[in-house]
Structure formats: structure tokens, C-alpha cells
C-alpha positions as MATLAB code, in Angstrom:
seq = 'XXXXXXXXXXXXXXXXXXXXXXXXXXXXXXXXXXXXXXXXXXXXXXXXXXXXXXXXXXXXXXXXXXXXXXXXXXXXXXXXXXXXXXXXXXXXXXXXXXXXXXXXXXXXXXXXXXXXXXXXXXXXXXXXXXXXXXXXXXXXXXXXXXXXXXXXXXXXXXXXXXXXXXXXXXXXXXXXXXXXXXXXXXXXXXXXXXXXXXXXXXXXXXXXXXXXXXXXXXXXXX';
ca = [
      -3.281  -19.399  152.321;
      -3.894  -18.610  148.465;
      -1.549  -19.981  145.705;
      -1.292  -18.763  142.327;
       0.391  -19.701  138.686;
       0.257  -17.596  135.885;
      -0.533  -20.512  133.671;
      -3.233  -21.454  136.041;
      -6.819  -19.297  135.770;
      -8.512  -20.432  139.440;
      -6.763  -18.890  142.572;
      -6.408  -22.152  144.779;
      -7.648  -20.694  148.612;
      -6.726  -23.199  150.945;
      -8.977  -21.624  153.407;
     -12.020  -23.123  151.609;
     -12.447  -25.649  154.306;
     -12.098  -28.562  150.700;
      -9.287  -30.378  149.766;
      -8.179  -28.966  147.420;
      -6.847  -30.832  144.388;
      -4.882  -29.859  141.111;
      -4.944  -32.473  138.275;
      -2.500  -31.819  134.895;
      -2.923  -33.869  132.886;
      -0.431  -32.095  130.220;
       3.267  -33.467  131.698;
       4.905  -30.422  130.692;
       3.232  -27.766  133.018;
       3.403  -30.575  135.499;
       7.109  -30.407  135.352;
       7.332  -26.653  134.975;
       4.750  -25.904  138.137;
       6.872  -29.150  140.220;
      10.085  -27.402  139.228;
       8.994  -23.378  139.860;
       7.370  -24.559  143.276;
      10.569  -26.817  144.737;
      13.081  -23.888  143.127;
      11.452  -21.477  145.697;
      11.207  -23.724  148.937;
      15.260  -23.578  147.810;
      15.026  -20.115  147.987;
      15.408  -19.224  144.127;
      13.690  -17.087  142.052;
       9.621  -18.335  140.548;
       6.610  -17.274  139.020;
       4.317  -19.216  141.275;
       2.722  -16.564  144.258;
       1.829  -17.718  148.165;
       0.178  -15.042  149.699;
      -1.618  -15.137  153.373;
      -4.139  -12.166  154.561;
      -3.758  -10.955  150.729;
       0.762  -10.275  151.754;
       2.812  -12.510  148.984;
       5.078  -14.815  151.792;
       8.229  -16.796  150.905;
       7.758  -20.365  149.434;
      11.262  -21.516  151.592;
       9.750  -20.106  154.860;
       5.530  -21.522  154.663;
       5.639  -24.197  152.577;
       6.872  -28.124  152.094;
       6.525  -29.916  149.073;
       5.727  -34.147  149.599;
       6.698  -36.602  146.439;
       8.610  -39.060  148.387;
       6.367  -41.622  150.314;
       7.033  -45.007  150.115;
       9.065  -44.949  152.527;
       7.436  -42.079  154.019;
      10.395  -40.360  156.006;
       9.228  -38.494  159.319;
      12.583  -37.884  160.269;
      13.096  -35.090  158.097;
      16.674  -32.805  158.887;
      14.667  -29.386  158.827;
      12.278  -30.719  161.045;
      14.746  -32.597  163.940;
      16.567  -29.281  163.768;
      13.516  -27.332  165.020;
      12.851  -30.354  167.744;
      16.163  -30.232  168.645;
      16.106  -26.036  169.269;
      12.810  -26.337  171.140;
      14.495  -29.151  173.223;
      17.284  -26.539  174.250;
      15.289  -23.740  174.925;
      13.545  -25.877  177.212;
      16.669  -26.812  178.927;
      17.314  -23.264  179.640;
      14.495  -22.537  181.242;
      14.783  -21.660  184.785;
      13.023  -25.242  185.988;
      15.386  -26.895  184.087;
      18.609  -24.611  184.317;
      19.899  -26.507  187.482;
      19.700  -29.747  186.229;
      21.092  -28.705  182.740;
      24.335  -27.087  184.596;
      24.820  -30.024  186.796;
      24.846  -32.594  183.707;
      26.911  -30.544  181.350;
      29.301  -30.187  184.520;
      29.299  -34.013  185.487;
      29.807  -34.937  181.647;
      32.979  -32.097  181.806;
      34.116  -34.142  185.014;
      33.991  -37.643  183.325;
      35.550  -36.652  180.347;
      38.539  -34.983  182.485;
      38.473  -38.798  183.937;
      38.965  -40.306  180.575;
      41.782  -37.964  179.759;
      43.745  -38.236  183.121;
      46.533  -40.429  181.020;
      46.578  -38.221  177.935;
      49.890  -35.860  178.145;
      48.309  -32.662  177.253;
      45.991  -30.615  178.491;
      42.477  -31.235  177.389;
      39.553  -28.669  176.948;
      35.972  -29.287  176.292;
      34.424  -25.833  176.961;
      32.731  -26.247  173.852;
      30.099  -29.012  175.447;
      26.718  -27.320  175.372;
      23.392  -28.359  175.785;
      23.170  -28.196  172.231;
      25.898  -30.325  171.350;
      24.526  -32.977  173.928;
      21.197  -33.261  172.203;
      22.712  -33.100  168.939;
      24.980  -36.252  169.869;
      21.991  -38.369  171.000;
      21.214  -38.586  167.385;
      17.736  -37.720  168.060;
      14.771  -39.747  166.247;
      11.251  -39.449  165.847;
       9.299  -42.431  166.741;
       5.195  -42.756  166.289;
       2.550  -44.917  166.820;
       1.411  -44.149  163.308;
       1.931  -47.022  160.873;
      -0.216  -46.709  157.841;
       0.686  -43.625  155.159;
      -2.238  -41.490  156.448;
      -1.424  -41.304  159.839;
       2.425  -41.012  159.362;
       1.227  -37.697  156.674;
      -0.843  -36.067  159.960;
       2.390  -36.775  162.436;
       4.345  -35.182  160.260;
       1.930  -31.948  159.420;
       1.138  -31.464  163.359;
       5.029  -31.467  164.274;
       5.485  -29.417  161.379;
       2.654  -27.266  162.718;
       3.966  -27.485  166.179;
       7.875  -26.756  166.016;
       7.807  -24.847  163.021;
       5.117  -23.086  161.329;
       1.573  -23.381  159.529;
       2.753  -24.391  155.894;
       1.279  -25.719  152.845;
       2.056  -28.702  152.148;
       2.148  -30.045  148.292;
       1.090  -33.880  148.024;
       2.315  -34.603  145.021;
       0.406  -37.910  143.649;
      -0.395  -39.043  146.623;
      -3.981  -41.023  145.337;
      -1.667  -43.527  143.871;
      -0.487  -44.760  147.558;
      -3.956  -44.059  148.917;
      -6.872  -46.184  148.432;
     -10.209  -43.607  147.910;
     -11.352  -44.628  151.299;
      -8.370  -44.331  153.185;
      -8.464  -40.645  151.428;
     -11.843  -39.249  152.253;
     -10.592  -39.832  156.402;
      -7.715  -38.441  155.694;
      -9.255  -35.379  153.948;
     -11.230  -35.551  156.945;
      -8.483  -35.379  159.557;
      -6.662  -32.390  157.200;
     -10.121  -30.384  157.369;
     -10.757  -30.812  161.271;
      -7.217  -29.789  161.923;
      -7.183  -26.860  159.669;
      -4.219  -28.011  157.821;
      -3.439  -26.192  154.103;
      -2.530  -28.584  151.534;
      -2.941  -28.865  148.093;
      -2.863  -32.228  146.567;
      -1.280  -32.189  142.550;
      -1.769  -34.882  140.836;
      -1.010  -36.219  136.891;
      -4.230  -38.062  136.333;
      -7.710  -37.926  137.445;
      -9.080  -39.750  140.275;
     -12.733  -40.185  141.592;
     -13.920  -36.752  143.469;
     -13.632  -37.080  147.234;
     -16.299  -35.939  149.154;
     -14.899  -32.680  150.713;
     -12.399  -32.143  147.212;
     -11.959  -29.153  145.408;
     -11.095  -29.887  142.135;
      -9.053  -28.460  138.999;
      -8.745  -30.154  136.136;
      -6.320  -29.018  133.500;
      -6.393  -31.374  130.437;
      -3.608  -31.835  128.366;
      -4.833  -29.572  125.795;
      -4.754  -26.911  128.732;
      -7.893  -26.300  128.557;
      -8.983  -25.815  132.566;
     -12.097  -27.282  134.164;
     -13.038  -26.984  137.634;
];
């Protein structure tokens, strides 16, 4: 994927097989690029361009924006939604069909059961397998503990139940120690993952970073 500003010279390609990083030092086009980028994963109107094969594609539909990490939140809505519809399309298919009838009809039963003493008639025809799932109050568990590893969980479900994105890290190198950063640039690169890491001051290079600097003076270095 490609990503372009039109206060920013360099076209960031994501395909470049670096990590690619953009440092601003000057807060206010950190703000404005922060608040154009998040406006149009919301579906508004921005400046900012994604484009894939050289086709502009919609912020809201191919890309995720991280600032949030301590505590680093796997179970994102957006994401247990598409979990939850793979679940049920999985339910419907024809090896599990049988056994999805026969539970939706035994939960019917007991629930018919429950409301033998009620004086009214009472009609659950709206139990799906959806609903079921939904009810569980499904949550995603991992063996990941440390920052890194939760990030990669959450970029291969992503991946998985959704879509290839590109995912903003927004300051991540100040919950990252340099060394816990060059495996996870690692991991990102063998896994094809796009991301672009933006960040408000400058860090030491990583080994497999592209880099951007744009100073507060605005003056752009790469």
C-alpha cells in the first residue's frame, strides 16, 4: 500500500519490505495528519490518499490507526464482530448445520420449560445462531503477554477475519525498548504486514527502518 499527505514530499510505500517510520517533530502537522487520518477511518472527508495497485481505497475499509497501548486492548468491537460472523457462517455449513438446528431447537425447548408457569404465550423465534454467539459474550484470549506479541495477534486476526490493512503505530518506541523493536520489525517484515509507525520525536534507526524526518521547521529529511 502507498500513503500520501500533501504536506508530506516522500510517498511512504509500504511495500518496501522497511519499516517504515514518520517522525514530526513540528506538533501541529502532527495533530493535523493524526486528525485527517482517524476522520477518514470514521468515514469523513481528508486530504491524506491510500492507494493499492496505484487505485486510491477508503481509509474506513484498509486501515486501523493504534495510539492506545498500555493497556493494549485485543478485544477490539470491529474485530469480535468479524469473529463472531465467521463463527456463524461456519455454523451453517453443511457439517455443522445438523448440530446447529438441534441446539437452537433444544435451547427453544428449555426455554418453553422455563415459561410453562408464565400466563401468556411465549415466542422466541427470534433465537438464531447469531444471537447465541453474540450472548456468550465472546473474548479473545492469547498466549501473548508482552506489547510485541499482543501488536502481531492483533494484526494476524485482523489479517485473518478482516482484511490486509495498514496499521498506524502511533508512538509506539516510547513502550518499546530498541531491542524489543528491531524483532518486532522483524516479525512485521516476515509476515508482510503494512504499517507505518508516526512518531513525535526521533529515535535511534532500526535496522530494517525507513525513515522520515520532518523537523519542526518542516523542513523534511529522509
Amino acid at each position: 500500500m502507498k500513503f500520501a499527505h500533501p504536506e508530506i514530499e516522500t510517498l511512504i510505500d509500504t511495500d518496501n519490505g522497511r519499516y517504515n517510520t514518520l517522525v514530526i517533530e513540528n506538533q501541529d502537522l502532527f495533530v493535523r495528519l493524526l486528525t485527517d487520518i482517524s476522520k477518514q477511518i470514521n468515514g469523513q472527508d481528508g486530504v491524506s490518499v491510500l492507494s493499492e495497485n496505484d487505485r486510491p481505497v477508503a481509509f474506513a475499509k484498509r486501515a486501523v490507526i493504534l495510539d492506545t497501548f498500555v493497556p493494549f486492548e485485543l478485544n477490539r468491537k470491529p474485530l469480535l464482530n468479524k469473529i463472531l460472523a465467521a463463527l456463524e457462517r461456519k455454523a451453517n455449513e453443511a457439517e455443522h448445520y445438523e448440530a446447529t438446528a438441534s441446539i437452537l431447537a433444544a435451547v427453544e425447548n428449555y426455554l418453553d420449560d422455563l415459561g410453562l408457569d408464565i400466563p401468556c404465550e411465549l415466542d422466541y423465534s427470534d433465537i438464531t445462531i447469531a444471537s447465541l454467539l453474540k450472548a456468550t459474550g465472546l473474548k479473545l484470549m492469547t498466549d501473548g503477554e508482552s506489547l510485541p506479541e499482543r501488536l502481531l495477534d492483533y494484526m494476524e486476526l485482523i489479517t485473518e477475519y478482516d482484511a490486509e490493512r495498514l496499521f498506524f503505530l502511533v508512538n509506539i518506541r516510547s513502550y518499546i525498548s530498541d531491542e524489543d523493536m528491531e524483532a518486532l520489525t522483524a516479525s512485521i517484515q516476515s509476515h508482510g504486514y503494512h504499517v507505518i509507525g508516526i512518531e513525535a520525536c526521533e529515535r535511534p534507526c532500526l535496522q530494517r527502518e525507513a525513515r522520515i524526518l520532518i523537523d519542526s521547521d518542516l523542513c523534511e529529511i529522509d
